[in-house]
C-alpha positions as CSV (number, residue, x, y, z in Angstrom):
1,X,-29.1,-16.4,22.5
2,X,-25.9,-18.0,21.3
3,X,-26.4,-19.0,17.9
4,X,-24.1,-22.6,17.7
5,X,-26.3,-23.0,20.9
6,X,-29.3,-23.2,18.8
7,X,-27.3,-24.8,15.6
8,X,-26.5,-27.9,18.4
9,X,-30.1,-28.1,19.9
10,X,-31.0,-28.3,16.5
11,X,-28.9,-31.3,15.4
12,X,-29.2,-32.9,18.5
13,X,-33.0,-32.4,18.8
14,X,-34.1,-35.5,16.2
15,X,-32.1,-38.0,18.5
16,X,-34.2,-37.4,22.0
17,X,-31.6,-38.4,24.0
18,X,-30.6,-35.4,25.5
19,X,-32.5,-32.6,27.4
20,X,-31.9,-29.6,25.6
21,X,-33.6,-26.9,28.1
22,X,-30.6,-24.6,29.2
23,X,-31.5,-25.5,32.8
24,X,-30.5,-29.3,32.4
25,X,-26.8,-30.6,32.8
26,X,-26.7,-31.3,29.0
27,X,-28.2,-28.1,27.4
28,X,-26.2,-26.0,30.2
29,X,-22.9,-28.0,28.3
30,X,-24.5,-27.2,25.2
31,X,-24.8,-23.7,25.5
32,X,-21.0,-23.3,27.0
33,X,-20.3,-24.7,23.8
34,X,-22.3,-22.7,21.9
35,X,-21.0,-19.6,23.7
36,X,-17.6,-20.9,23.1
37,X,-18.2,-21.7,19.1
38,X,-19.6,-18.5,18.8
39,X,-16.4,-16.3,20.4
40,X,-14.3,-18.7,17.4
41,X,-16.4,-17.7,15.0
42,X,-16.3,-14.2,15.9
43,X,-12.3,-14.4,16.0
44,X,-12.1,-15.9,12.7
45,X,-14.3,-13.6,11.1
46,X,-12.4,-10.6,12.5
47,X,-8.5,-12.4,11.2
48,X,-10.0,-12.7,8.2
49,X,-11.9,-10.0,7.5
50,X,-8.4,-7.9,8.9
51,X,-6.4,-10.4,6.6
52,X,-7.9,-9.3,3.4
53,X,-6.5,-6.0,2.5
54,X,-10.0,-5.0,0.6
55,X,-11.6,-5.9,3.6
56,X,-9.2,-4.6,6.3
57,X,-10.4,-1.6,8.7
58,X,-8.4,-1.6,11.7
59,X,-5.8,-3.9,12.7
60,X,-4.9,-4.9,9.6
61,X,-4.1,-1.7,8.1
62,X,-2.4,-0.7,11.1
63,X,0.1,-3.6,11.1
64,X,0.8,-3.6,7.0
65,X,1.4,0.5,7.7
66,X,3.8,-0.5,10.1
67,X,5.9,-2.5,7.3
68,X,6.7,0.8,5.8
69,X,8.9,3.5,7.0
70,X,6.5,6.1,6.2
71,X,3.5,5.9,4.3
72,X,0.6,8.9,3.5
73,X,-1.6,10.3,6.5
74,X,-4.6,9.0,4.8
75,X,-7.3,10.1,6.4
76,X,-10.3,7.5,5.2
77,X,-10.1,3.6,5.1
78,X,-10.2,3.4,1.5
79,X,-7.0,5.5,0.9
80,X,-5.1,3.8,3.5
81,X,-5.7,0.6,2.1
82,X,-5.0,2.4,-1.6
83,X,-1.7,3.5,-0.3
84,X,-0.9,-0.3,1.3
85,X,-1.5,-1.6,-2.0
86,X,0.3,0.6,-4.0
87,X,3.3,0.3,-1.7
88,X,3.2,-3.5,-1.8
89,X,3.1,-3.1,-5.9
90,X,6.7,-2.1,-5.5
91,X,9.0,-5.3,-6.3
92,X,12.4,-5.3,-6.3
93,X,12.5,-4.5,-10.2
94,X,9.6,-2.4,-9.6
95,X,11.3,0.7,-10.1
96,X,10.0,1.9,-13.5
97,X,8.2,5.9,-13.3
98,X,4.8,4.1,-13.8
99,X,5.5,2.1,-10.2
100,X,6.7,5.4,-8.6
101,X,3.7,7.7,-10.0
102,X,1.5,4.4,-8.8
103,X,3.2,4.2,-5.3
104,X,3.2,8.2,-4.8
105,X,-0.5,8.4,-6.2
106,X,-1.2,5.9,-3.8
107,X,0.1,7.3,-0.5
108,X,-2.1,10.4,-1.1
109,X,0.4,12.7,-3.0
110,X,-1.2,14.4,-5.6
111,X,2.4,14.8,-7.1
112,X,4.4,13.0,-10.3
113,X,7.7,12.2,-10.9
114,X,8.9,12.9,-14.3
115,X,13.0,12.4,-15.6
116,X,15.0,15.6,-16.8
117,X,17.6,15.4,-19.3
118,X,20.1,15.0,-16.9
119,X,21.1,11.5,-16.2
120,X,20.1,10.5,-12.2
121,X,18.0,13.8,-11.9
122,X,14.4,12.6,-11.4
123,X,11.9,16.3,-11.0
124,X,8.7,15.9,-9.0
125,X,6.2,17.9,-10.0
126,X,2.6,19.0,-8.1
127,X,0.0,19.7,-10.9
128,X,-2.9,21.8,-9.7
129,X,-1.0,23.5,-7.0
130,X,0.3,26.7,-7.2
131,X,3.2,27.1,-4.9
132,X,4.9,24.3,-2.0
133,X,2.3,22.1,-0.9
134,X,0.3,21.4,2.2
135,X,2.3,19.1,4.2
136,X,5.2,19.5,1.9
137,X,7.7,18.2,4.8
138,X,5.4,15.3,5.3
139,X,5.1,14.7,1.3
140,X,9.3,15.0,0.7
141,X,10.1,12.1,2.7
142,X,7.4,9.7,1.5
143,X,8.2,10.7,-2.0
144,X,12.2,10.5,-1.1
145,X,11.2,6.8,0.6
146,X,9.6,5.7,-2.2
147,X,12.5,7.3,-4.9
148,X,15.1,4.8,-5.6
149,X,18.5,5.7,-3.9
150,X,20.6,6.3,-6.3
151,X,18.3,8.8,-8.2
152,X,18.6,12.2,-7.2
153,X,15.2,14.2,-6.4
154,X,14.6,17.9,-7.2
155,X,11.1,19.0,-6.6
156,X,9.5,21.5,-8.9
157,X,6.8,24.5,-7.8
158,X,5.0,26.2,-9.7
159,X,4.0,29.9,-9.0
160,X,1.1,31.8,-10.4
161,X,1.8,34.7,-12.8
162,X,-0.6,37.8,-12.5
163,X,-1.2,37.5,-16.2
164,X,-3.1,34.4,-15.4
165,X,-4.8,35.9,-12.2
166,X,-5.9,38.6,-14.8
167,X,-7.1,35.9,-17.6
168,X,-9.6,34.7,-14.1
169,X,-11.1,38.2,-13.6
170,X,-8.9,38.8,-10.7
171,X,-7.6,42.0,-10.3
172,X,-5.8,44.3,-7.4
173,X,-9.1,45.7,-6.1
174,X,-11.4,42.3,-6.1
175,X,-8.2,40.8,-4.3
176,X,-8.2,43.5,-1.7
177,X,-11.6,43.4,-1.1
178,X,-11.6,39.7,-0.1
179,X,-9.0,40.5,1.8
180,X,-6.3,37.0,0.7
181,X,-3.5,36.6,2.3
182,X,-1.0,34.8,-0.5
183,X,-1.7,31.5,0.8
184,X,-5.3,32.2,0.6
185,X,-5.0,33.5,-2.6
186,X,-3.3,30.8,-4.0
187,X,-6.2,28.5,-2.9
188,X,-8.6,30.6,-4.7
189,X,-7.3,30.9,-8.5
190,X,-7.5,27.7,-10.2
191,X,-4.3,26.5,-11.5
């Protein structure tokens, strides 16, 4: 059952001047209306729901994405809309290391920017990763989008040392035995 239908049988009911009984001429125009009020309702609550970032799901998130060049793979609804946000947080004088860790942070890199002593040179570091990335291709250019222009970008890796496989308990044999490839390895030793 439509549910203006009933909202409109209910405010016209008191009156008794109309037949309200979906098989009569004026409850059969009531109902259309109802039907009609209900498919409004439903597209309103959909824009705004969709028009609210917080809120967004589909459509919404789709279309502010598409406002970017690039923007993180997210993979859940909450980090998309994380990443929206923290790309929209970027103004035009918005270009301070806080707002770049806040924009990479919030495309899904797990990376931050720090300057060097040379003038320009901004270094990108990945703590808690040994070694390039996952997805390092896919994380350069959202990290070179979002890095003004005129700075110049080096990334930084950072590769284990066996001293501190050794200081974990790992040694040749026990690495053998689970038989790791490097990348596997790497995955394995907490940084």
């Amino acid at each position: 059952m439509s549910e203006y239908y009933g909202y409109l049988c209910s405010l016209l009911e008191p009156l008794h001047l109309y037949a309200l009984d979906r098989g009569t001429m004026s409850g059969s125009e009531l109902y259309a209306a109802g039907q009609a009020l209900d498919e409004a309702a439903g597209a309103l609550e959909h824009a705004e729901r969709e028009g609210i970032l917080p809120l967004a799901e589909g459509e919404g998130l789709t279309r502010r994405e598409k406002l970017f060049s690039r923007i993180g793979a997210s993979p859940t609804t909450a980090l998309r809309r994380e990443a929206i946000a923290a790309l929209m947080r970027i103004s035009t004088d918005g270009f301070t290391l806080e707002a770049i860790n806040a924009a990479i942070g919030g495309c899904g890199v797990h990376a931050v920017a720090e300057e060097t002593e040379q003038y320009g040179v901004v270094r990108v570091r990945f703590p808690d990763t040994a070694g390039v990335p996952d997805g390092f291709d896919r994380i350069e250019r959202i990290v070179l989008d979002i890095m003004p222009c005129h700075l110049l970008t080096e990334f930084y890796f950072r590769y284990l040392t066996w001293r501190e496989c050794e200081q974990q308990g790992f040694t040749w044999q026990s690495v053998e035995d689970a038989q790791h490839t490097w990348e596997s390895f790497q995955k394995a030793v907490p940084v």
